[in-house]
C-alpha positions as CSV (number, residue, x, y, z in Angstrom):
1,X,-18.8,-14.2,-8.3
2,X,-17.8,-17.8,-7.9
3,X,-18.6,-19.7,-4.6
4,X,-15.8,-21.5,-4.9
5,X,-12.9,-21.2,-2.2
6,X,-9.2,-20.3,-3.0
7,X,-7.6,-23.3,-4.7
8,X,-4.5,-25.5,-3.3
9,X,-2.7,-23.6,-6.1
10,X,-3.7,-20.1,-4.4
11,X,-4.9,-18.6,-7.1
12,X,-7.7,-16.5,-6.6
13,X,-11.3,-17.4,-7.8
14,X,-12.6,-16.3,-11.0
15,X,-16.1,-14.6,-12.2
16,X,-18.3,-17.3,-13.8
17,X,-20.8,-16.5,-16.0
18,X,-21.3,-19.6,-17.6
19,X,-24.8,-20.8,-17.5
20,X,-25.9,-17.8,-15.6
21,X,-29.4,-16.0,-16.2
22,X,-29.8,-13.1,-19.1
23,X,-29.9,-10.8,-16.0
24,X,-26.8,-12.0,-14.7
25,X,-24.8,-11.5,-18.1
26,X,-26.2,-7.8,-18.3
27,X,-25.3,-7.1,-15.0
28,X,-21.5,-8.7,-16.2
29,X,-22.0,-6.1,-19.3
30,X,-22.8,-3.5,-16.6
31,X,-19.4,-4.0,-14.7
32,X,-17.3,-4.1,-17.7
33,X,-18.6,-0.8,-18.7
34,X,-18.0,0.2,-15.4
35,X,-14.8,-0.8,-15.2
36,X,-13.8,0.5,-18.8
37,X,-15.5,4.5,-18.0
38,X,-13.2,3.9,-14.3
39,X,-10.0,3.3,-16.3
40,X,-10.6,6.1,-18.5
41,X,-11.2,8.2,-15.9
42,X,-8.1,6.8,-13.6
43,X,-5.8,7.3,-16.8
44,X,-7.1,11.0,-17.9
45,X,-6.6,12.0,-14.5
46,X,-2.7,10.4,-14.5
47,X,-1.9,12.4,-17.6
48,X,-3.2,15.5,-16.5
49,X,-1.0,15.1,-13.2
50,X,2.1,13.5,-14.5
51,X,3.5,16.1,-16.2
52,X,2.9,18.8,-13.4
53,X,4.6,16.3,-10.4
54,X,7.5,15.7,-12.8
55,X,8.1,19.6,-12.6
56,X,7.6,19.8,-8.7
57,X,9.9,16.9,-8.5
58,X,12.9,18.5,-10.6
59,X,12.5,21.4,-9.0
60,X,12.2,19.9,-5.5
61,X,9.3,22.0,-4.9
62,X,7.4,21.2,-1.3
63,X,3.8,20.6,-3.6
64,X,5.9,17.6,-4.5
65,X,4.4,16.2,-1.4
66,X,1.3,16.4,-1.5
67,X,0.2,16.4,-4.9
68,X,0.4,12.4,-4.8
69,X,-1.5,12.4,-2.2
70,X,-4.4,14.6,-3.4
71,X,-3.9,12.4,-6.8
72,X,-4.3,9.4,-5.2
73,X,-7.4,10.6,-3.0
74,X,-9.0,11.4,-6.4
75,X,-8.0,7.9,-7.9
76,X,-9.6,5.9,-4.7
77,X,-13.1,8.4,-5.3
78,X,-12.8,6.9,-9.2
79,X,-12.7,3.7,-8.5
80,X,-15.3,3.8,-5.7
81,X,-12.7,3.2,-2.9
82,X,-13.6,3.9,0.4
83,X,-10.9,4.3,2.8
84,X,-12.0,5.1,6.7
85,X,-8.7,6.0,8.4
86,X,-8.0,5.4,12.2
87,X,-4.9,7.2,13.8
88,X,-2.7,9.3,11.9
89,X,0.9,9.7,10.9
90,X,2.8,11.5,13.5
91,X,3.7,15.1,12.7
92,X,7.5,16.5,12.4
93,X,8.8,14.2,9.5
94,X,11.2,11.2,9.7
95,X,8.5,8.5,10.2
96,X,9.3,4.9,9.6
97,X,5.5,3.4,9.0
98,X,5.6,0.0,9.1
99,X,3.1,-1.6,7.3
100,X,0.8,-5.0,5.9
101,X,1.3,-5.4,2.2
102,X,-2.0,-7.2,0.1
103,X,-2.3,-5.6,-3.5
104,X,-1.1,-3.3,-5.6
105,X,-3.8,-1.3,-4.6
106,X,-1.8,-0.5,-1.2
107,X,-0.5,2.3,-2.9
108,X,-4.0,4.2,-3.8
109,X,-5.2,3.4,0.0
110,X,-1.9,4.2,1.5
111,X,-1.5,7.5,-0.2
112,X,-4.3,8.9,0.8
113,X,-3.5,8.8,4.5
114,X,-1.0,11.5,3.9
115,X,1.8,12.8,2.1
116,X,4.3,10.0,1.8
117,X,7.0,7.9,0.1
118,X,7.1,4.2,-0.5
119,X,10.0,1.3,-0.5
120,X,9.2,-0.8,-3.2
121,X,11.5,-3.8,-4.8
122,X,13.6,-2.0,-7.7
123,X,11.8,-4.5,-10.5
124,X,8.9,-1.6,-9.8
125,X,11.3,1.0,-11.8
126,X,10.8,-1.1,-14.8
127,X,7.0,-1.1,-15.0
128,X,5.5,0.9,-18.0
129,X,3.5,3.6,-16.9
130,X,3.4,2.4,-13.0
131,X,7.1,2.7,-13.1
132,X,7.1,6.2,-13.6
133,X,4.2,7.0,-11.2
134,X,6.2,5.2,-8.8
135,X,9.5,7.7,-9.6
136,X,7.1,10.8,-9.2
137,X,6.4,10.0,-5.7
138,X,9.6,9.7,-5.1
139,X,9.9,5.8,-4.2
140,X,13.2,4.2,-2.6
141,X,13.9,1.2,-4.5
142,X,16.0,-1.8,-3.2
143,X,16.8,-4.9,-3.9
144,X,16.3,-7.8,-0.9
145,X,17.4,-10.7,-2.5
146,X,20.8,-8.8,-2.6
147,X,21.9,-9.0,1.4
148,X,25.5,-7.3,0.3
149,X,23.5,-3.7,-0.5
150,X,21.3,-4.2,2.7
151,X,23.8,-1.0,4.3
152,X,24.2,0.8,1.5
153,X,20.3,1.0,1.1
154,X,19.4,0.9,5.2
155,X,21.4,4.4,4.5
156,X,19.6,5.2,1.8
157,X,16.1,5.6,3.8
158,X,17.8,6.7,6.9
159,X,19.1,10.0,4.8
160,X,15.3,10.2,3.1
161,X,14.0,10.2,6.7
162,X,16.7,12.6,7.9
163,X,15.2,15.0,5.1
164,X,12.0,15.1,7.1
165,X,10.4,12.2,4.6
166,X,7.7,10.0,5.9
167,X,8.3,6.8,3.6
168,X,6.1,3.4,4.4
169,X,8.1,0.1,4.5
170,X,6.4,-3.3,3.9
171,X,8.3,-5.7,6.3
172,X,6.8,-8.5,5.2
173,X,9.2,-8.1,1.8
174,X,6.1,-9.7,-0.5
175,X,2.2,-9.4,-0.7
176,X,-0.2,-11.6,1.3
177,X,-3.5,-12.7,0.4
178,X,-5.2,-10.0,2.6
179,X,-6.6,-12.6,5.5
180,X,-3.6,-12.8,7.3
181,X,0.1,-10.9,8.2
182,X,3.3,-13.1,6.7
183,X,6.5,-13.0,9.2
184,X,8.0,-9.7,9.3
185,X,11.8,-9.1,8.4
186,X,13.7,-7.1,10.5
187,X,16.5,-6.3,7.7
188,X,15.5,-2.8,6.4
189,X,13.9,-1.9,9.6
190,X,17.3,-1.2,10.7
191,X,17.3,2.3,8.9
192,X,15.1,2.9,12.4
193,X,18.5,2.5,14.8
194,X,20.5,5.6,15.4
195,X,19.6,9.3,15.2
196,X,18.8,11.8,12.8
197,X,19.1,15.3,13.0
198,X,15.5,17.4,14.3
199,X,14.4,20.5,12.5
200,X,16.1,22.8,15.6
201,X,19.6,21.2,14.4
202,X,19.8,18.8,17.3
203,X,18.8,14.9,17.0
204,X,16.0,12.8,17.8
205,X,15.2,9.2,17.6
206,X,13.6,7.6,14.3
207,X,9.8,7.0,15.0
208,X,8.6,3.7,13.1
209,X,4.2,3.9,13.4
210,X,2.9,0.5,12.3
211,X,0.0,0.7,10.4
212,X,-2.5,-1.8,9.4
213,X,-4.4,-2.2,6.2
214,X,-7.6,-4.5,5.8
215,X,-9.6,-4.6,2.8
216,X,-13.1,-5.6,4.2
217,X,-16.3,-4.9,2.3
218,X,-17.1,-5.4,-1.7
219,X,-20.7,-3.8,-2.7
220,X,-21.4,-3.2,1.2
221,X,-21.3,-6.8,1.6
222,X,-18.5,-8.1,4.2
223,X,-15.5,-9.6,1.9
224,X,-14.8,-12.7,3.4
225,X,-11.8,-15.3,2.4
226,X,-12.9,-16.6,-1.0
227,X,-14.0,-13.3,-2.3
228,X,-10.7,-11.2,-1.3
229,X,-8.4,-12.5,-3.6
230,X,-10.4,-10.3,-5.6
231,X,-8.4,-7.4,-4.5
232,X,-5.6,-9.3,-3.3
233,X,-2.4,-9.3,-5.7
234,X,0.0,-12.1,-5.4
235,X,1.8,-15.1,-6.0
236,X,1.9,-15.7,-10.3
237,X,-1.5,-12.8,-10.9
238,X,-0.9,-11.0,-14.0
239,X,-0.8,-7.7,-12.8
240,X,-3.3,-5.8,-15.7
241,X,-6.0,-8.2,-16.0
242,X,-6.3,-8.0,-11.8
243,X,-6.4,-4.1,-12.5
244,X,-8.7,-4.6,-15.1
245,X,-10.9,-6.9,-12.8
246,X,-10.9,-4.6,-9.7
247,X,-11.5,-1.2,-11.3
248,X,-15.2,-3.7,-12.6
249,X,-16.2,-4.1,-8.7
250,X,-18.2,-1.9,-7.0
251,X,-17.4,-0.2,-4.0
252,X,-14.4,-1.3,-1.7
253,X,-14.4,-0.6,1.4
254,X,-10.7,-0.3,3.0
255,X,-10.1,0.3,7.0
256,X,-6.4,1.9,7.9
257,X,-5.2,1.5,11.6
258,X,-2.2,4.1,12.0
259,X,-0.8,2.8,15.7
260,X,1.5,4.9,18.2
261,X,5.1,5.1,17.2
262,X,7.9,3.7,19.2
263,X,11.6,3.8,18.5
264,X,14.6,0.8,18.6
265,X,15.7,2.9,21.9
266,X,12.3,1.9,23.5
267,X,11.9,-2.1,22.6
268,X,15.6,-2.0,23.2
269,X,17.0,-3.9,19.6
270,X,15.7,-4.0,16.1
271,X,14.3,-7.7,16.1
272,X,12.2,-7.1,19.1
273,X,10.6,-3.8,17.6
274,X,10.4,-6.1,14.6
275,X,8.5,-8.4,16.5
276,X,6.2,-5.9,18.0
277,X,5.4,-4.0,14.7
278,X,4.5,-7.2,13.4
279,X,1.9,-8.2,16.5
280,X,0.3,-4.9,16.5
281,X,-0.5,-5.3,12.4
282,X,-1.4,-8.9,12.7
283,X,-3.9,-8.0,15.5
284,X,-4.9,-4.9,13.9
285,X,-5.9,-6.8,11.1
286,X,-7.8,-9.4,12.6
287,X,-9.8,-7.1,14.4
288,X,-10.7,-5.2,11.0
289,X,-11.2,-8.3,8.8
290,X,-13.8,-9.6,12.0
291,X,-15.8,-6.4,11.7
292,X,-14.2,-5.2,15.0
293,X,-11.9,-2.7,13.8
């Protein structure tokens, strides 16, 4: 890998292999092959599924559930993923998880923390082949830069949650570079005010858990700044050469922090439980990316 640090452009550094040792190109063989058998194996696996979920999911079966999230324990074990979890999602349904957004890879490590549903920008709906994986688990699309349908979908999660969902929001409305937290918006987070009705028919406050997610080792080796835009996916990245790339690496190593929920009732307005979700995560992840997790 490249010494050299992120550029002022912020794109991520790339695998140089010019002028390298024989060795060193084998071993650059080596993760290519690695990578390929990985994306075979990622993409046999998909097919075998796909087809099963879409039945659960017209039928509204409960294995709807779950079966992404056994799927996508599977995927992380193919790619050598390593997720170690901290905390867990509260029990009872109607969870708001709030959480850090880095790659697209959030969704493999995510997923296997529990049965869940994602928000994701409605652009994600019109992705080949991600698009439809992203439909089978059931993902609430919006559209931020449109403030007019902000109700319309705030209503839209607060009747998923209402249905007992747990569905992970990423209130930073973009992906970060994985060293730090970007500033939190408190716009969709307002699907937390009000009530919702409890399983016993009465109602309960919405419970929104923030959850941190640090991507911190590569090979066993600590990932530090330069080499984390490896798993990283933002700014201009293509997305399938970055898939490509990280399904060549070894073993990742990813550390969840699920922290105890609170409600808008408790912080008293949406802003200021904006503000706290965001301090837990941002400290949350500097613990995690400091080895301190």
């Amino acid at each position: 890998m490249s010494e050299a640090a992120l550029s002022a452009s912020g794109r991520r550094p790339r695998l140089d292999v010019d002028g390298v040792t024989p060795a060193l190109n084998e071993l650059t063989r080596m993760q290519k092959a690695r990578g390929i058998l990985r994306l075979v194996g990622f993409v046999l696996l998909t097919l075998l599924v796909i087809p099963v979920q879409w039945v659960f999911v017209k039928l509204k079966l409960p294995l709807r559930k779950s079966i992404p999230f056994r799927y996508h324990r599977i995927v992380a074990r193919i790619m050598g993923m390593r997720v170690r979890v901290t905390g867990a999602i509260e029990g009872g349904g109607g969870v708001l998880v709030a959480s850090n957004h880095i790659s697209w890879l959030d969704i493999v490590s995510i997923s296997t923390v529990g049965p869940i549903s994602l928000i994701a920008k409605k652009q994600v709906d019109t992705w080949p082949f991600f698009g439809l994986l992203a439909r089978l688990q059931e993902t609430v699309y919006v559209e931020r830069e449109r403030r007019a349908k902000t109700a319309e979908q705030r209503d839209v999660i607060k009747d998923r949650l209402g249905q007992g969902d747990t569905i992970v929001l990423f209130p930073e409305g973009t992906s970060s570079d994985g060293n730090r937290v970007l500033p939190f918006k408190s716009a969709l987070l307002s699907a937390a005010e009000g009530r919702i009705k409890d399983r016993k028919g009465g109602e309960k406050a919405i419970r929104v858990q923030p959850m941190s997610v640090a991507y911190t080792k590569i090979q066993g080796l600590p990932m530090n700044r330069d080499y984390r835009p490896f798993v990283a996916w933002y700014g201009d990245m293509d997305l399938i050469p970055h898939l490509l790339e990280l399904f060549s690496l070894g073993a990742i190593d990813c550390e969840i922090t699920v922290h105890p929920s609170m409600t808008v009732e408790q912080m008293g307005s949406r802003k200021a439980l904006t503000v706290e979700c965001e301090r837990i995560i941002s400290e949350s992840l500097s613990r995690s990316l400091a080895g301190r997790g």
